[in-house]
C-alpha positions as CSV (number, residue, x, y, z in Angstrom):
1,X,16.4,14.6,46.1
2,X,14.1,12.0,47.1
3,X,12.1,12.9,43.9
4,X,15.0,12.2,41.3
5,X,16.0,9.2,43.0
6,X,12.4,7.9,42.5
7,X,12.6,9.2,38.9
8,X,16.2,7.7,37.9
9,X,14.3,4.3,39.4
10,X,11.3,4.8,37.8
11,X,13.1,5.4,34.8
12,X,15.5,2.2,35.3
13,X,12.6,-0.2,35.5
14,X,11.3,1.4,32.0
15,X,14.7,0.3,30.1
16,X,14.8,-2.8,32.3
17,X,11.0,-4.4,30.9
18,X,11.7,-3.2,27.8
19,X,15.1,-5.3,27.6
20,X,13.3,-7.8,28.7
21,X,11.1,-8.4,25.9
22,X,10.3,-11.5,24.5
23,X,11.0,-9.6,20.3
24,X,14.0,-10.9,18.7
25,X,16.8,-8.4,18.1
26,X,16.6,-9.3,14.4
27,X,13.6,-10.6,13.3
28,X,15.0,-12.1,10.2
29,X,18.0,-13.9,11.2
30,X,20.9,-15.0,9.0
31,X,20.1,-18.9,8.8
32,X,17.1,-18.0,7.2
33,X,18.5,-18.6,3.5
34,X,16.7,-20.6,0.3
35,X,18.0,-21.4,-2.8
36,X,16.1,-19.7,-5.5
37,X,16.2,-20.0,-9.1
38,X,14.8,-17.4,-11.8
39,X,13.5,-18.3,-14.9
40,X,13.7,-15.8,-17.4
41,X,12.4,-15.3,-21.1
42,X,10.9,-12.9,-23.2
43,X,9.1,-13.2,-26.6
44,X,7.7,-10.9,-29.7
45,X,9.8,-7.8,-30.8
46,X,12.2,-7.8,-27.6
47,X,15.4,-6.9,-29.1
48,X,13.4,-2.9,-30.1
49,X,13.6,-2.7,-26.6
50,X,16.0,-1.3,-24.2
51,X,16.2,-3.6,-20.9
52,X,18.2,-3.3,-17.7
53,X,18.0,-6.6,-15.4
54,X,19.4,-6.8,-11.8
55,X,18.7,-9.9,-9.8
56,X,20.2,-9.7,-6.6
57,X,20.5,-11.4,-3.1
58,X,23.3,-13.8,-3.7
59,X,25.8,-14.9,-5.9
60,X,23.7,-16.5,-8.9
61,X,25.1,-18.4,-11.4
62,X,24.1,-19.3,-14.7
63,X,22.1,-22.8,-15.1
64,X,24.5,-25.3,-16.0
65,X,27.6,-23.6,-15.7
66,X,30.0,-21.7,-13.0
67,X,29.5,-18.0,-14.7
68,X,28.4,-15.6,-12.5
69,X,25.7,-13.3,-13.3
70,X,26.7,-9.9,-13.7
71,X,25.5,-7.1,-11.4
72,X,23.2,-5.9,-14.4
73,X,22.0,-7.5,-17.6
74,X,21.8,-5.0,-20.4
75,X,22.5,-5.1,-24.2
76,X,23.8,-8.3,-25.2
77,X,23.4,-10.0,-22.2
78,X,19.5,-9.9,-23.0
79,X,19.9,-10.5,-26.6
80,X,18.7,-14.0,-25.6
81,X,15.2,-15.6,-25.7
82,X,15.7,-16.6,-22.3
83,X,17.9,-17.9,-19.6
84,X,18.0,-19.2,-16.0
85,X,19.9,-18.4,-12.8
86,X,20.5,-19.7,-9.6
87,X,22.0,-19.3,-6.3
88,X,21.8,-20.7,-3.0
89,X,21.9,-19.1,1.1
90,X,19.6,-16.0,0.0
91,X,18.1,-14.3,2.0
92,X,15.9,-12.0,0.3
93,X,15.6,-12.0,-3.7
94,X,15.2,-9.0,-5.6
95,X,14.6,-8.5,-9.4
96,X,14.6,-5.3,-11.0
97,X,13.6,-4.5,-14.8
98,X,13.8,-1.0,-16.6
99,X,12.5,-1.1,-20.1
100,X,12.1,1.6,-22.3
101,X,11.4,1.1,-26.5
102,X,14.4,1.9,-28.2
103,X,14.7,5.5,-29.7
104,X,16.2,3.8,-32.8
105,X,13.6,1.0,-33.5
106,X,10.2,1.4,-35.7
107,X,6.9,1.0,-34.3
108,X,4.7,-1.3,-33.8
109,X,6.4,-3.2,-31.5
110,X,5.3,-5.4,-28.5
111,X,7.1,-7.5,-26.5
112,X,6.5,-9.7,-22.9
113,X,8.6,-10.7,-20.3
114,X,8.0,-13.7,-18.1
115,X,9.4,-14.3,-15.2
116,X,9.2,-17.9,-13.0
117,X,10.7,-17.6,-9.4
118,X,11.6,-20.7,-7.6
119,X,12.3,-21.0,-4.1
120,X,14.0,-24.3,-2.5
121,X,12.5,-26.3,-6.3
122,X,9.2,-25.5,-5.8
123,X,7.6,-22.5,-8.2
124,X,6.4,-19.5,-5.6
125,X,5.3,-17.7,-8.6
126,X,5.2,-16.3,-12.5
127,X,4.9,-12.8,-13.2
128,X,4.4,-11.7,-17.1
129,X,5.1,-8.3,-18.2
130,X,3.4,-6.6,-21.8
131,X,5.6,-3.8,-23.3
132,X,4.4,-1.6,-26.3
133,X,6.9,1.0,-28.3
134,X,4.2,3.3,-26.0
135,X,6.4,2.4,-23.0
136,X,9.2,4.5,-21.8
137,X,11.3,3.8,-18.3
138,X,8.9,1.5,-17.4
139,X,9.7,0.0,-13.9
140,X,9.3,-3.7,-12.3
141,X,10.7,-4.6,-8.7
142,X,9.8,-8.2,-7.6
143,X,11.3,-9.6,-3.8
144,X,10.8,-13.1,-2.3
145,X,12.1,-13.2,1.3
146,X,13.4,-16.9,2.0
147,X,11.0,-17.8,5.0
């Protein structure tokens, strides 16, 4: 008996340092936010190319206006040489492209995509992206964390 009451107390000052840990519960806590701001535009043969856009993280709104951007950008909503998009208390960006040369299209056919993340007004970085009618389900995932 003596050696289970030593092992429930042995066992009780385990869970009782390890509560008492200096760690934050969450380690990216909620007023953590930014305001971010996507710059998008693409250039050369871009509409013989099939493209699906997400940006995620918070409700972004076109430049300029009060439209919301729409869970996902494809077809005519990337018809456009470019656009930009904003929202503010994010806490974690996320952009997601899928492009694939259209099945319908001739070749040759190149196109680039550019996109310029802002976080809180101040550029955090550009990343450009070269397509060829060579390219099929091609895959980008870009995230910026606001802190």
């Amino acid at each position: 008996m003596k050696t289970l009451n030593y092992l429930f107390g042995l066992l009780f000052f385990t869970l009782f340092l390890a509560g008492c840990s200096d760690k934050k519960d969450d380690p990216d806590p909620v007023d953590e936010t930014a305001t971010f701001r996507v710059d998008f535009s693409q250039s050369g043969d871009y509409q013989k190319f099939t493209k699906i856009l997400t940006i995620s993280g918070g409700e972004f709104k076109y430049r300029g206006t009060n439209d919301i951007v729409p869970a996902a950008l494809i077809g005519d909503d990337l018809n456009t040489a470019g656009f930009s998009v904003e929202a503010s208390n994010v806490r974690e960006l996320k952009i997601s492209a899928l492009t694939d040369f259209s099945p319908v299209e001739d070749a040759p056919a190149t196109m680039t995509m550019k996109f310029s993340v802002f976080r809180n007004g101040t550029l955090l970085e550009e990343k450009t992206f070269t397509y060829t009618d060579a390219t099929k389900d091609k895959s980008e995932d870009l995230t910026y964390k606001a802190k």
